[in-house]
C-alpha positions as a Markdown table, in Angstrom:
| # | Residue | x | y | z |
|---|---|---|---|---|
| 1 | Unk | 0.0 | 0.0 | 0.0 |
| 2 | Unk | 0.9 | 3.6 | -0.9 |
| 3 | Unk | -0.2 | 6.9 | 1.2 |
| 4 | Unk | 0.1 | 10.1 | -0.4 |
| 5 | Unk | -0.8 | 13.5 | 1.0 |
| 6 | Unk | -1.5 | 16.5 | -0.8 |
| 7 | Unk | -2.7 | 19.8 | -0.1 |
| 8 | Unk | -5.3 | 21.3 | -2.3 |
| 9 | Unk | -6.3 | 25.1 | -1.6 |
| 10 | Unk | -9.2 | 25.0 | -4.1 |
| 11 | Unk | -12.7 | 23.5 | -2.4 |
| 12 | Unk | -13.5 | 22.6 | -6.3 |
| 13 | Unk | -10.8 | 20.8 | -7.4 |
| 14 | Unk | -10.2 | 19.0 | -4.0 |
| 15 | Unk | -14.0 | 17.9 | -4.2 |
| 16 | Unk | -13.5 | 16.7 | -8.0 |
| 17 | Unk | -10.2 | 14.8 | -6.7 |
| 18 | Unk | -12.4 | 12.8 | -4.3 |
| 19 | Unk | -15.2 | 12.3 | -6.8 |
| 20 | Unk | -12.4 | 10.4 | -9.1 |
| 21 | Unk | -11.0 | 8.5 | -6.3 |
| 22 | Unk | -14.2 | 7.5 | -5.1 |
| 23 | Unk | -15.1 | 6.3 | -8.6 |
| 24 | Unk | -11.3 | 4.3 | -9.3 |
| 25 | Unk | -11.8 | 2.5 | -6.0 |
| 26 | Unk | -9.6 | 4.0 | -3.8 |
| 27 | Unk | -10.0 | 4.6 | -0.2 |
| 28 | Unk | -10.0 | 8.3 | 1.5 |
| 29 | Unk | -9.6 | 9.4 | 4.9 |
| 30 | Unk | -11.4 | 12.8 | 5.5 |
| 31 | Unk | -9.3 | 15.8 | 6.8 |
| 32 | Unk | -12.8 | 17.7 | 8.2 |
| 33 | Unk | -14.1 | 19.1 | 4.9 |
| 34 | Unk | -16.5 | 16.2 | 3.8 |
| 35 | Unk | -17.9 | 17.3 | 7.2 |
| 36 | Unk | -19.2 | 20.8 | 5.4 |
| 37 | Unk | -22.2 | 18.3 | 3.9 |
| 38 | Unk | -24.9 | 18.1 | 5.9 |
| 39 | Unk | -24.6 | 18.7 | 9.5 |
| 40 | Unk | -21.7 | 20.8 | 8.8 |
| 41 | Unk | -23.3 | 23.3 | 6.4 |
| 42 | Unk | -26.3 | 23.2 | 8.9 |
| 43 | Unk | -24.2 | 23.8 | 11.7 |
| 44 | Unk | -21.9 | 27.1 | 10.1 |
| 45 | Unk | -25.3 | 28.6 | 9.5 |
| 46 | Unk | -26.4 | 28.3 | 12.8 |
| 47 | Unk | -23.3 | 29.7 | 13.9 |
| 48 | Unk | -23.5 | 32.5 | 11.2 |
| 49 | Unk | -27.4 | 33.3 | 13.0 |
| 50 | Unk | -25.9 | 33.4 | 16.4 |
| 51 | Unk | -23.2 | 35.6 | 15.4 |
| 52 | Unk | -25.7 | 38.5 | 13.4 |
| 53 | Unk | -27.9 | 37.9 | 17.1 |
| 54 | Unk | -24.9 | 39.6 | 19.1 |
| 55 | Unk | -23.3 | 36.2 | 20.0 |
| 56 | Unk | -23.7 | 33.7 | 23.1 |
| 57 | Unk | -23.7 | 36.8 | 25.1 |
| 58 | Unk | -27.4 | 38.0 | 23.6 |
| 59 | Unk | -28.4 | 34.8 | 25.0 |
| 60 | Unk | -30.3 | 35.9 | 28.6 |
| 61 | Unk | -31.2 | 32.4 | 30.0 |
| 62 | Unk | -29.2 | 29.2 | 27.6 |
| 63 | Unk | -31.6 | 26.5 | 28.3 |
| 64 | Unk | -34.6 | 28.7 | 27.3 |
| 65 | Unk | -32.7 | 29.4 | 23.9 |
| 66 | Unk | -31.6 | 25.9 | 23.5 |
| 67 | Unk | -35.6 | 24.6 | 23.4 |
| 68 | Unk | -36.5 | 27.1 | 21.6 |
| 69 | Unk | -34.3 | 26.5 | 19.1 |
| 70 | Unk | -33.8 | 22.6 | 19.0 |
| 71 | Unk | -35.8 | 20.9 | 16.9 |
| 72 | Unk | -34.5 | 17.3 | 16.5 |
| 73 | Unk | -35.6 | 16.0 | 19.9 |
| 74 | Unk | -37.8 | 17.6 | 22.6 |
| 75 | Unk | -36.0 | 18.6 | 25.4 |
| 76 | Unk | -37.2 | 19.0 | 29.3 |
């Protein structure tokens, strides 16, 4: 077996890399940016939200906010 590392500034061509890999067979290990999909991309905008609303400091009383704004599972 052979490891090779690269670097690859550009989101674009480092997602197109994967897509070829994937598609020859060979195997990845993700360095965090496959994490962007999904729960990732969900999570940055939350973060963005938070950030436009003044922070964790505009946040009066945290478990208030937290069911208010969780909506996967009801919380107590």
């Amino acid at each position: 077996m052979h490891t090779i590392k690269l670097d690859i500034p550009d989101d674009n061509d480092y997602t197109l890399l994967l897509k070829l890999l994937h598609r020859l067979g060979i195997k990845t290990k993700p360095d965090g940016r496959e994490e962007m999909n999904g729960n990732g991309k969900k999570m940055a905008y939350a973060l963005k939200k938070l950030a436009k609303a003044g922070g964790i400091h505009s946040i009066d009383n945290p478990a208030e906010w937290e069911r208010q704004n969780r909506k996967d599972r009801n919380l107590p």
